[in-house]
C-alpha positions in Angstrom: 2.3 0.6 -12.7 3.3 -1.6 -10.1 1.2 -2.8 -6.8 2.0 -1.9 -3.3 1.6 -4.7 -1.0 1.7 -4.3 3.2 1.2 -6.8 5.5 -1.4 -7.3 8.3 0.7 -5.1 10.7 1.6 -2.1 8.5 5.5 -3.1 9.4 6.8 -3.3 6.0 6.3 -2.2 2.2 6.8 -4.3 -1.2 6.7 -2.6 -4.2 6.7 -4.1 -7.2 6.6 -2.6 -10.8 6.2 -5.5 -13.9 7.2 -3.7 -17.4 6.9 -7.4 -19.3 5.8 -10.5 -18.8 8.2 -13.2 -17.8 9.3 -15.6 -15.1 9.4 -14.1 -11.2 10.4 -16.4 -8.2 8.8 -15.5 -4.9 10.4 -16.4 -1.9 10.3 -17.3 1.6 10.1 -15.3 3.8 9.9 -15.1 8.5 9.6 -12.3 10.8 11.2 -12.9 14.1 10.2 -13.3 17.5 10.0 -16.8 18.7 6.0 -18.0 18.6 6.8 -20.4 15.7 9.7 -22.5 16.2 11.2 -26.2 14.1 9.1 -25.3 11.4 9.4 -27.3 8.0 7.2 -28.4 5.0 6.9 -31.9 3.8 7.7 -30.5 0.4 7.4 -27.6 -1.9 5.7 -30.2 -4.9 1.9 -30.9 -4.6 0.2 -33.3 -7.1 -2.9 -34.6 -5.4 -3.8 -37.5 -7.4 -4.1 -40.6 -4.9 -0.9 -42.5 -5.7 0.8 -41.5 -2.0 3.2 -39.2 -2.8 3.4 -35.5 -2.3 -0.9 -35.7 -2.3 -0.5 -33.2 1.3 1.6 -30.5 2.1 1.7 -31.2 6.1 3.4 -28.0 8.0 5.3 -29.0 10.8 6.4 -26.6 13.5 6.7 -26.1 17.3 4.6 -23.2 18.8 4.3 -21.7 22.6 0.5 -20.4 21.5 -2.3 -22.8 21.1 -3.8 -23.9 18.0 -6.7 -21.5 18.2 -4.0 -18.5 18.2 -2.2 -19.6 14.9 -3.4 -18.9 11.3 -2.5 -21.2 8.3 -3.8 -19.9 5.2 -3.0 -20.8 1.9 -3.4 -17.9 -0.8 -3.1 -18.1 -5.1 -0.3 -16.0 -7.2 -2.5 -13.1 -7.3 -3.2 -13.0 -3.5 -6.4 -14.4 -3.2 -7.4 -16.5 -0.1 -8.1 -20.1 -1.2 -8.2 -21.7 1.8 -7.7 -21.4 5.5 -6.4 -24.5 7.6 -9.2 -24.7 10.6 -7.8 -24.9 14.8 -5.5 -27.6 14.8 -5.4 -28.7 11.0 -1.2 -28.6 9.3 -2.4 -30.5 6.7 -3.0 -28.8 3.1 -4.6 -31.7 0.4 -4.7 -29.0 -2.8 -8.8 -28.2 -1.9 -10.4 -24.6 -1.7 -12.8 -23.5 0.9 -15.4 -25.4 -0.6 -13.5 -28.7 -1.2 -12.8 -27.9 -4.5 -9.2 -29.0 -6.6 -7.5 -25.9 -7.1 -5.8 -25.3 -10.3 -2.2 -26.4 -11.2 -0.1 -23.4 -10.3 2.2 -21.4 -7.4 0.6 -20.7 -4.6 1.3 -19.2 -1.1 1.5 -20.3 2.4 1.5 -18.3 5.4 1.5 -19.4 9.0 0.7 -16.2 11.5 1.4 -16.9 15.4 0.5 -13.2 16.3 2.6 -10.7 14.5 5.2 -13.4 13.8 4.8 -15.4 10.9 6.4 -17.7 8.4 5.7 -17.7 4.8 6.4 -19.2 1.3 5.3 -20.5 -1.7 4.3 -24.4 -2.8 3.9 -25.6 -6.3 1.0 -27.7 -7.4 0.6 -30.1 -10.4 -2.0 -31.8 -11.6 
């Protein structure tokens, strides 16, 4: 059992083996280097339902590369894309790729300047 996950660059090696079901945390998690700088989340909590609160998750950061260089893409529990923030866009409103509400679950964030990133997770409830 168990999955092995590596990232984009080859650099470094999770391995995971689940004997039973249960509760896991996933955290954050940064490589170093400097293109991605002030970064912060308006929240970990998503519940997009119109009332004005926590409806976005708006990423905030400071970078030396322009938009078109940096990645936002939000992914579900079992890795799957589920959306990709488009040049410009730090703004996530709980939609797929094809506008759709995603489900109420964990889900993962990760924000690529180049080889350095920032990553993490963000909870949303319907």
């Amino acid at each position: 059992g168990g999955e092995k996950i590596t990232d984009d660059y080859g650099n470094k090696t999770i391995q995971v083996k689940i004997d039973s079901l249960g509760d896991y945390c996933i955290g954050a998690w940064a490589s170093s280097g400097g293109k991605i700088a002030n970064f912060s989340i308006s929240g970990s909590l998503l519940t997009p339902n119109g009332d004005g609160r926590n409806d976005a998750i708006i990423f905030s950061f400071d970078s030396s590369l322009s938009d078109d260089r940096i990645e936002i893409k939000i992914y579900d529990s079992l890795g799957r894309l589920i959306k990709t923030l488009k040049e410009g866009q730090r703004s996530w409103f709980g939609l797929d790729e094809d506008g759709a509400k995603v489900k109420s679950g964990l889900y993962i964030y990760k924000v690529q300047a180049e080889k350095d990133y920032i990553a993490g997770k963000v909870v949303v409830t319907r």
